[in-house]
N, C-alpha and C positions, 0 to 999 in steps of 0.2 A: 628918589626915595630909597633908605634903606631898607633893605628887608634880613630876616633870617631865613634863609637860603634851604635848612631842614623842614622848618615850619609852614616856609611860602610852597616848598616841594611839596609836601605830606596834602596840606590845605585844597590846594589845586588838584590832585590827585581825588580828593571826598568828592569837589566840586565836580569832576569829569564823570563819576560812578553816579553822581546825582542828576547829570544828563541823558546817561544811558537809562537810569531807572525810570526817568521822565517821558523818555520815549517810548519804553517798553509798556504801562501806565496808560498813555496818550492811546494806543494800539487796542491796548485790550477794553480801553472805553470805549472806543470807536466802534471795535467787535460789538460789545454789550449795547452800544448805541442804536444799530444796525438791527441785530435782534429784538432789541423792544419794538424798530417802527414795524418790523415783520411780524412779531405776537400779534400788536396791536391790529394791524390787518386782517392776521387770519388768527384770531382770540387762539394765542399761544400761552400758556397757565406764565404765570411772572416769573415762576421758580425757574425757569428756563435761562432770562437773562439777567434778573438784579443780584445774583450770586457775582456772576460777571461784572459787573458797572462796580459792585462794590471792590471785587480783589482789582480793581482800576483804582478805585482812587485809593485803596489801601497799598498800593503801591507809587501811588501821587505823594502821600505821608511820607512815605518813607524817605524818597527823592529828596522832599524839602526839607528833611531832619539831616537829612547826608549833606544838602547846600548849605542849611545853616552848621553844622559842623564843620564845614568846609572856611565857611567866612571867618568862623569863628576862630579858625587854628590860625586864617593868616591876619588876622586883625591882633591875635598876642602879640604879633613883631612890627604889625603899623596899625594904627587904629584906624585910617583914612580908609579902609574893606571892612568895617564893624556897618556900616550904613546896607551892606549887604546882606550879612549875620541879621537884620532887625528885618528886612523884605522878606528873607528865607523861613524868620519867624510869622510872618505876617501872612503868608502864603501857607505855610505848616494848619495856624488857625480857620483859614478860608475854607481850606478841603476839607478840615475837620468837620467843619460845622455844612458839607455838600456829604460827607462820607454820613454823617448822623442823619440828615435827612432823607435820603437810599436807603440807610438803615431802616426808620422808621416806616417810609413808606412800605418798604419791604415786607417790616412785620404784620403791617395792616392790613394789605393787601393777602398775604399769605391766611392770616386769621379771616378775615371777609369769604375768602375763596371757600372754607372750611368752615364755616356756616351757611352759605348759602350751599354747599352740597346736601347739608343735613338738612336746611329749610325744602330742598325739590325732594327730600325724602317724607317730607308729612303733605299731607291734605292742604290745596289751596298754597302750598311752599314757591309756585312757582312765581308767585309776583310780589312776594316777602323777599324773595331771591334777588330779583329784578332790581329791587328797588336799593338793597344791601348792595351791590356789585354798583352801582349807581352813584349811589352816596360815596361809596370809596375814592371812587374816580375822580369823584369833586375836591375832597378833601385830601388825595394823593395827591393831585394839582397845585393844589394851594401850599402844600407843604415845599413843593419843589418850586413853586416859584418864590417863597420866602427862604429857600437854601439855594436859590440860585441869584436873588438878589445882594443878599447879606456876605453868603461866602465869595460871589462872585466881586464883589465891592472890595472886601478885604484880600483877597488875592490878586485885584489889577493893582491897589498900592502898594503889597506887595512885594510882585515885580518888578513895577516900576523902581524901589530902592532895590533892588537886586541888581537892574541893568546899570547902577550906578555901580556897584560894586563889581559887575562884572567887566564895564567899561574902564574902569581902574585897574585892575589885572593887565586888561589889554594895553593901556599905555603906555605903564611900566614893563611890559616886555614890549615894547613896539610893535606890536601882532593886530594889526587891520581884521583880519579874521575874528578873531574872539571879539574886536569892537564892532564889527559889522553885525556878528553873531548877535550881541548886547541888544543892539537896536531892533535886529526882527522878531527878538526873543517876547515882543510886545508884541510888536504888530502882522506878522507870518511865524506864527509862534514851533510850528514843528520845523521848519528851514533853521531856524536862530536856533532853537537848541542841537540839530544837526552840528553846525556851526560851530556852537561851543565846544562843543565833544571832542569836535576834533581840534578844533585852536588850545583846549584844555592838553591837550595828551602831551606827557610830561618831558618827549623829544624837541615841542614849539617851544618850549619855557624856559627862560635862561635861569640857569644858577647859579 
């Protein structure tokens, strides 16, 4: 396959910064993961960790806007990595529609919390309270599991066209690594991007 040698360089380079941010991202939801089962435990107010989970996956956006820029500069010189550029799209949409719903639940939760403080300040408030904090939890539930069904569907496909694009990189440099990387990038998802990161860095890549 021909490539343009400036384009496939610059491409691959977006691609490698989109694995670092992915992991970085990965880390900091993990943190705000961690923190919510501990809230939840020992009733820690939310403002503590969904500020957290969100600068995660607002840093998940970012990654996929860098991948898909990435795809996108070396698909001008072959279009056979454009299949990559459409995952990177597809995955950008996924988080979006996980990062709005962190969002929202966020908000609701924060306003819930800030009524039922002023309900335990009047007469009989405290099972007005009860039942406010109550309701929320039902309906922050439901909100997270229709953003973890939806976005979570649109970002397994994805990535799956992304390992296509990233396994095309890899063959046209001959690099087992970033094709290994490709495949766990699905299924041992922090190893595979490890993987790519380094099979990506611009000394593996021939020009």
């Amino acid at each position: 396959m021909v490539k343009n040698n400036e384009n496939f360089g610059a491409g691959v380079e977006k691609l490698r910064t989109a694995m670092i941010l992915y992991l970085v991202g990965l880390a900091v939801i993990v943190i705000g993961g961690i923190l919510a089962i501990v809230g939840g435990v020992s009733h820690v107010p939310g403002i503590i960790y969904w500020p957290v989970l969100i600068i995660g996956f607002a840093i998940f956006l970012l990654s996929f806007f860098l991948e898909r820029k990435g795809f996108a500069i070396i698909s001008s010189a072959n279009e056979s990595y454009s299949i990559g550029s459409v995952g990177a799209l597809l995955q950008l949409i996924g988080s979006a529609i996980f990062l709005a719903g962190i969002v929202l639940i966020a908000v609701i939760n924060l306003l819930t919390i800030g009524a039922a403080v002023h309900s335990l300040q009047q007469p009989n408030g405290a099972s007005a309270g009860y039942v406010a904090l109550t309701g929320t939890g039902t309906m922050s539930a439901i909100i997270l599991l229709v953003a973890i069904f939806i976005g979570g569907a649109i970002i397994f496909i994805g990535s799956i066209l992304a390992i296509v694009g990233f396994w095309r990189i890899g063959a046209s440099n001959n690099s087992d690594m970033i094709q290994v990387g490709a495949i766990l990038y699905l299924v041992v998802n922090i190893i595979g991007a490890i993987l790519l990161m380094i099979g990506l860095d611009p000394s593996n890549i021939k020009k």
